[in-house]
C-alpha distance (Angstrom), angle and dihedral (degrees) to the residues before:
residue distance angle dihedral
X1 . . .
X2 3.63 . .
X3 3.99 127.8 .
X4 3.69 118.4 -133.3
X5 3.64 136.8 -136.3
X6 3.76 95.7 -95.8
X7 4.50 90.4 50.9
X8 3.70 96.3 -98.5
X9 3.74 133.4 126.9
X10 3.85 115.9 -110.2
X11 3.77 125.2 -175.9
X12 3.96 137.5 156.4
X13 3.45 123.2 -86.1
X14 3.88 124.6 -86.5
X15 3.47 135.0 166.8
X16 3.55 96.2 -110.0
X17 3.47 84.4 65.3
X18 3.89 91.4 66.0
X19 3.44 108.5 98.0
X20 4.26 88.3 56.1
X21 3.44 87.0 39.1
X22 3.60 93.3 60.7
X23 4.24 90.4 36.9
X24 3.97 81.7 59.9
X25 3.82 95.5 53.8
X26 3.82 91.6 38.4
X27 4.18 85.4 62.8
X28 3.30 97.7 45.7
X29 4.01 94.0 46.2
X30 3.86 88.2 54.1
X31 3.83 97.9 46.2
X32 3.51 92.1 45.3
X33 3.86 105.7 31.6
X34 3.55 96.9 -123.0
X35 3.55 124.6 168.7
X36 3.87 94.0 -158.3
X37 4.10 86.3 100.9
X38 4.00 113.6 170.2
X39 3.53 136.2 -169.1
X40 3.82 129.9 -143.0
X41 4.11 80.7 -111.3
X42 3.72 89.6 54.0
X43 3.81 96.1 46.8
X44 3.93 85.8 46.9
X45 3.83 85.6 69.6
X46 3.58 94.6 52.2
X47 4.59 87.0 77.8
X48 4.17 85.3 54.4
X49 3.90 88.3 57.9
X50 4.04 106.8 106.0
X51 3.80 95.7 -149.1
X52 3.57 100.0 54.3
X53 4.28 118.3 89.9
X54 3.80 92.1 -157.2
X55 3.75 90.1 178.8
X56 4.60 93.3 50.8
X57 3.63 100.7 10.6
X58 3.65 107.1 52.2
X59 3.82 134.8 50.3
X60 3.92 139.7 -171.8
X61 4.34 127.1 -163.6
X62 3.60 126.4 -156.5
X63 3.43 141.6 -166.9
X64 3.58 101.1 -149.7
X65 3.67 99.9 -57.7
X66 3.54 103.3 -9.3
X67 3.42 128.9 92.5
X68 3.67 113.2 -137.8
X69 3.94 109.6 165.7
X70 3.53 135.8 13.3
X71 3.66 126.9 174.1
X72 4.03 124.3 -166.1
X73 3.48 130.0 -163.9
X74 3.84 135.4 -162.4
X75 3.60 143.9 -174.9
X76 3.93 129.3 -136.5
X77 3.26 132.9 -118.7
X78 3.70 97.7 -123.0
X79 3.67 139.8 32.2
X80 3.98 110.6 -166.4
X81 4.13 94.7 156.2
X82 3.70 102.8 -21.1
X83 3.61 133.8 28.9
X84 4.05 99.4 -142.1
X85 3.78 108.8 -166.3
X86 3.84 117.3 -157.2
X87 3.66 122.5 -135.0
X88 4.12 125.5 -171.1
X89 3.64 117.7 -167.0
X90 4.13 145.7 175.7
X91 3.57 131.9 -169.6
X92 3.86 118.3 -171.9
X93 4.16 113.8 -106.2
X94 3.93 81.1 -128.6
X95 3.60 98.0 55.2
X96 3.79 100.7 41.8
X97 4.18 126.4 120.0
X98 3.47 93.3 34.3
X99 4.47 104.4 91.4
X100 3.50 98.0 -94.3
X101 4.12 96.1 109.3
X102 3.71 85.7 49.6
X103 4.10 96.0 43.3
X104 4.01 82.3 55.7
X105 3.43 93.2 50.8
X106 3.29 99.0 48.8
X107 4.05 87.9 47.3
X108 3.64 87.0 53.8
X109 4.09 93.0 50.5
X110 3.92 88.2 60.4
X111 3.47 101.9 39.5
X112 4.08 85.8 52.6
X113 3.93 85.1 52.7
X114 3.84 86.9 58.4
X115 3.69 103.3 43.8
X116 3.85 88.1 40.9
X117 3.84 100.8 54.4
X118 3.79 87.1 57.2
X119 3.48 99.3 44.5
X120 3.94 105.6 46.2
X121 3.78 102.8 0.8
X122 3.88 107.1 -155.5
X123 3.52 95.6 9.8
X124 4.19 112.9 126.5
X125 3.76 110.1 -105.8
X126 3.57 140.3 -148.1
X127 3.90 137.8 172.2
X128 3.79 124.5 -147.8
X129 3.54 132.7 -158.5
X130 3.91 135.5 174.5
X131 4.45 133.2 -141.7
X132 3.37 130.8 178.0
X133 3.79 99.9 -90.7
X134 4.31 83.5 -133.5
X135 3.78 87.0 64.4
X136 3.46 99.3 94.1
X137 4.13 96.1 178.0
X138 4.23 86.4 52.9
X139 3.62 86.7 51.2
X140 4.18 103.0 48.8
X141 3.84 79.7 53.1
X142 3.68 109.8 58.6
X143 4.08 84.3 41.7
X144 3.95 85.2 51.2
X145 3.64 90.2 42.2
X146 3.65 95.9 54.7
X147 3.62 101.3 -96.6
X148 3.55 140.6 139.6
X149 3.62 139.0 -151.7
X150 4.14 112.6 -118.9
X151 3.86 108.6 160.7
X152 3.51 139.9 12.2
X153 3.71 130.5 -144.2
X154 3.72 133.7 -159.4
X155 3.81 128.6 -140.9
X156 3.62 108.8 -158.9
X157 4.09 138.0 177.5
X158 3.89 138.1 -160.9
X159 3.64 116.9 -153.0
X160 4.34 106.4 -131.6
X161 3.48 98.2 -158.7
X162 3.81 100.1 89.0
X163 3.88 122.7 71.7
X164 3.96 107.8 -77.7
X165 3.90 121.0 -132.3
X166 3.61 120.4 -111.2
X167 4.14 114.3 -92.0
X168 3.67 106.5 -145.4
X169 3.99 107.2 -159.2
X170 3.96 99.1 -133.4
X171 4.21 117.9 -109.0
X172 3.73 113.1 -59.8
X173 4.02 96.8 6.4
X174 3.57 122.9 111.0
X175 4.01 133.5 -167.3
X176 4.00 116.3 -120.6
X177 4.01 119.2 -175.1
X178 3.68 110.4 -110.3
X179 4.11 98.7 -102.5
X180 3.92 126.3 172.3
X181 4.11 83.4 -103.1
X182 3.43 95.1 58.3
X183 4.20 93.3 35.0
X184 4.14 86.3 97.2
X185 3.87 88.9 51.6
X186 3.64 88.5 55.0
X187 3.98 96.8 50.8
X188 3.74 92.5 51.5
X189 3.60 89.5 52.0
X190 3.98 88.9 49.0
X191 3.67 90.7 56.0
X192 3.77 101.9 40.6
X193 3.74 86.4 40.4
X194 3.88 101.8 56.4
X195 4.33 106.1 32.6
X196 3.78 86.7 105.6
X197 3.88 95.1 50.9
X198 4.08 119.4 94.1
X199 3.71 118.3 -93.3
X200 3.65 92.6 -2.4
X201 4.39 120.3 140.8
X202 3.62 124.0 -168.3
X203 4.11 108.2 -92.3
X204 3.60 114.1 -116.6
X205 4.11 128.8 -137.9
X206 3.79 84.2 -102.2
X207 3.65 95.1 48.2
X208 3.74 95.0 48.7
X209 3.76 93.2 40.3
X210 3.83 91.2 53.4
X211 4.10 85.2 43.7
X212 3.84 96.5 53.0
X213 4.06 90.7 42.6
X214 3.85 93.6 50.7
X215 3.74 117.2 122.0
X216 3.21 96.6 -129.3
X217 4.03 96.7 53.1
X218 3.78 119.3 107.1
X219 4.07 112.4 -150.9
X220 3.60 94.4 -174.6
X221 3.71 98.7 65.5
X222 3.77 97.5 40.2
X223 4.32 107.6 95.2
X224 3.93 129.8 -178.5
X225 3.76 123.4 -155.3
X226 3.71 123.1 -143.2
X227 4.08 134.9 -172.3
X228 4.05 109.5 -158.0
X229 3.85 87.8 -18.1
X230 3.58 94.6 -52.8
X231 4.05 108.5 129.5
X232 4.13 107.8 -134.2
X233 4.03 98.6 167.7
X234 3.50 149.1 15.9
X235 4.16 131.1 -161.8
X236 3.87 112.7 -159.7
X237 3.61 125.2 -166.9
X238 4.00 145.2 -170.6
X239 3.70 138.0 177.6
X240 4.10 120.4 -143.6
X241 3.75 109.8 -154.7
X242 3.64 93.2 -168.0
X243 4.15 86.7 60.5
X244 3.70 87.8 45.7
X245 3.72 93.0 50.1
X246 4.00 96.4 53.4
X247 4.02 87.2 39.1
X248 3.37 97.5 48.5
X249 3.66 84.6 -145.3
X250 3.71 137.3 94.4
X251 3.73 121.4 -109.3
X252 3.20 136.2 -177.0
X253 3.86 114.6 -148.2
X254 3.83 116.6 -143.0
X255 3.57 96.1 -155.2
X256 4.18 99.2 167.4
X257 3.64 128.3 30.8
X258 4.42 110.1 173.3
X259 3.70 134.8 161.4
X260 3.56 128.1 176.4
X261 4.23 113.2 -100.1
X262 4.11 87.4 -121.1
X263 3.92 81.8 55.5
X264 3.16 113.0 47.8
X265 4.05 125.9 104.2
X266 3.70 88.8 39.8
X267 3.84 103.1 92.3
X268 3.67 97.9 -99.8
X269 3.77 91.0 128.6
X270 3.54 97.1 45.9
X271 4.10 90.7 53.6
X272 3.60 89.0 46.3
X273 3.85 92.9 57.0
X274 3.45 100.6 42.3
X275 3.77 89.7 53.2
X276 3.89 87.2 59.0
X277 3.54 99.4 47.2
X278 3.90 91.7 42.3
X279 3.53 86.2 61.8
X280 3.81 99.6 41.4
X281 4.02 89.3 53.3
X282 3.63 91.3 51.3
X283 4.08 91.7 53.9
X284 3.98 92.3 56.4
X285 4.37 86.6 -90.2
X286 3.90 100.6 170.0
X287 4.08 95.0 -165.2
X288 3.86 139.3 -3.1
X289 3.61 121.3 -137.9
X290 3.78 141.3 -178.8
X291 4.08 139.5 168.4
X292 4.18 117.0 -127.7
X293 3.02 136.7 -172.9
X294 4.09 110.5 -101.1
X295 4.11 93.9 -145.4
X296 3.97 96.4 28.7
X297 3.45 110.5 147.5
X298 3.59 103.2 -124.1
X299 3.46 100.8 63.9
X300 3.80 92.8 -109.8
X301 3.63 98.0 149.0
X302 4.36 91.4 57.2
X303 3.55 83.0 45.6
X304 3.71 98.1 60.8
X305 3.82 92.8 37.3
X306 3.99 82.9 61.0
X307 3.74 87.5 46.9
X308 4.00 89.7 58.3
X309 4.09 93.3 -100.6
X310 3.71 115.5 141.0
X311 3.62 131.2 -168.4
X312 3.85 116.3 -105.1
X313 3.54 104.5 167.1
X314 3.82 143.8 16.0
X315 4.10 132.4 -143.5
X316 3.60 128.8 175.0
X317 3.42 129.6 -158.3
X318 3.82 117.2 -123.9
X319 3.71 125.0 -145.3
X320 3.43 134.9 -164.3
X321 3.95 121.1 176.6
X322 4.05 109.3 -134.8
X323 3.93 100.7 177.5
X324 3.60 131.9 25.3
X325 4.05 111.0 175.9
């Protein structure tokens, strides 16, 4: 245990330290109305991730028993020109205005120096973090902190209740389940499907295997789409019962939407989507939601405008550049 600047405790991350863990990110959800709601068996799946260092790359402060911060840092799987750490960070409502968002940041700056220099030695370095652009206090501290905004994304929700359109699958394409068979078809597509997007690696077998296992994942609303056994696109969902808890609602998370680049423009998203939200009204879903990328470059956001999606929240991703050979 060491004691920081400010007088509190600070400590890596265990799973014993779950349940205050998710107490922490309960606070800060309320006080902030953020949608990003975890539970403790959530946050468990955080020590299975292969890119986090729980023991050097992440960090937790008390005040006597109560956790207050926590700040978690990651590598990537791939450094082309620039190695771009991710960090993920809370500070309690109660505890705010008084250094201890900036002490964590500054913690997380070093320990990205440390897990950087033995991952891509010489490489430049970055670290990126995201807030709720409506978060004013989050905000004045990245800019104080010597960050700068870079992309924007969009959290966005359709209500279920009202009739649904029709879907048409375009000529030639039909709709599959998502099955454990087809689960490989589906990560090919994912990787093929997002090279071009910002910030995005390929996924691994690991990755994917840890994805498709997660609690939270939903099998039966995820769909491919294949022409002459060929797969062109994938729909992946999840459900968060800690969301659906505080909502009182159902939703259905969206959480990947891919096409191949040869088939895109041809409706293959839009079939894919409709087939997932088809299924979630059915089951009693209340709403569907998703996050995209505000600048991707295949038009997603229009797209799920058309498809009745609007935008009910906005994060940016912060960066600040750490090494520049």
């Amino acid at each position: 245990m060491v004691t920081s600047q400010l007088g509190f405790d600070r400590r890596p991350l265990t799973p014993a330290q779950v349940p205050a863990w998710a107490e922490l990110i309960s606070a800060v959800c309320a006080a902030d109305a953020d949608n990003e709601i975890l539970t403790e068996a959530d946050l468990l799946e955080e020590f299975t991730e292969p890119l986090a260092d729980m023991d050097r790359g992440s960090v937790a402060v008390y005040d006597g028993a109560a956790m207050i911060g926590f700040s978690l840092v990651m590598v990537r799987r791939a450094a082309d020109q620039e190695h771009e750490l991710r960090q993920w960070g809370k500070v309690h409502p109660g505890y705010r205005g008084a250094g201890l968002g900036t002490e964590l940041l500054a913690w997380s700056e070093q320990a990205a120096q440390v897990l950087h220099q033995e991952r891509y030695p010489g490489k430049p370095m970055s670290i990126n973090a995201s807030c709720l652009v409506k978060c004013t206090s989050a905000m004045a501290l990245f800019e104080e902190c010597g960050y700068r905004q870079v992309r924007w994304f969009h959290e966005m929700s359709r209500d279920l209740s009202a009739d649904l359109p029709s879907y048409p699958a375009c000529a030639g394409v039909t709709i599959a389940p998502f099955t454990a068979e087809r689960s490989a078809d589906a990560m090919r597509v994912r990787n093929e499907a997002f090279r071009d997007h910002w910030g995005s690696t390929d996924t691994t077998q690991t990755d994917w295997d840890l994805f498709v296992g997660g609690h939270a994942f939903r099998p039966g609303y995820g769909f491919l789409s294949y022409s002459g056994g060929v797969p062109l696109g994938f729909v992946t969902c999840s459900e968060y019962e800690g969301y659906n808890e505080v909502s009182g609602t159902r939703d259905l998370y969206i959480n990947l939407v891919g096409t191949t680049q040869s088939a895109r423009k041809r409706g293959v998203a839009t079939a894919l989507i409709g087939a997932a939200v088809s299924a979630a009204k059915a089951d009693g879903f209340d709403t569907a939601s998703l996050n995209v990328d505000a600048d991707s470059p295949t038009g997603a956001l229009g797209l799920y405008e058309r498809l009745g999606f609007t935008v009910i929240d906005t994060r940016v991703t912060q960066r600040k550049l750490l090494y520049q050979p």
